[in-house]
C-alpha positions, 0 to 999 in steps of 0.5 A: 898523110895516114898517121905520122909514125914513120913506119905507117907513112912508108907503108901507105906510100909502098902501097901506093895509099892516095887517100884515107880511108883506103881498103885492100882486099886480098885472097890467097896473098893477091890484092884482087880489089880496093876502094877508098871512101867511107861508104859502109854499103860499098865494103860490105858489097865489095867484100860480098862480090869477092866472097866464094860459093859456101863462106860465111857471109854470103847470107848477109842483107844489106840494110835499107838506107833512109833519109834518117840514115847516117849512112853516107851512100 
């Protein structure tokens, strides 16, 4: 599981890390989301969803995913 230094193994079990990759999201010192999976499109709308009225970032276009994409939506 996650690298082998002893200190990373204890962290993802305190955090309760089933898999990798494995996203927290955090605002004011509260985890409010997390999600696992490399699926670009899913972070970037995960973070967008939690984003607040007038930071940066709001603006951002998800790409148009085709089927030449490497993106595994």
């Amino acid at each position: 599981m996650g690298d082998a230094s002893p200190g990373n193994r204890k962290m993802m079990m305190d955090m309760a890390v089933k898999v990798t990759p494995t996203f927290f999201l955090y605002r004011g010192g509260q985890r409010v989301h997390s999600l696992t999976g490399t699926s670009r499109g899913a972070l970037a709308r995960a973070i967008l969803e939690r984003l607040q009225p007038g930071e940066t970032g709001r603006e951002w276009q998800e790409p148009v995913v085709t089927a030449d994409s490497d993106d595994d939506e």
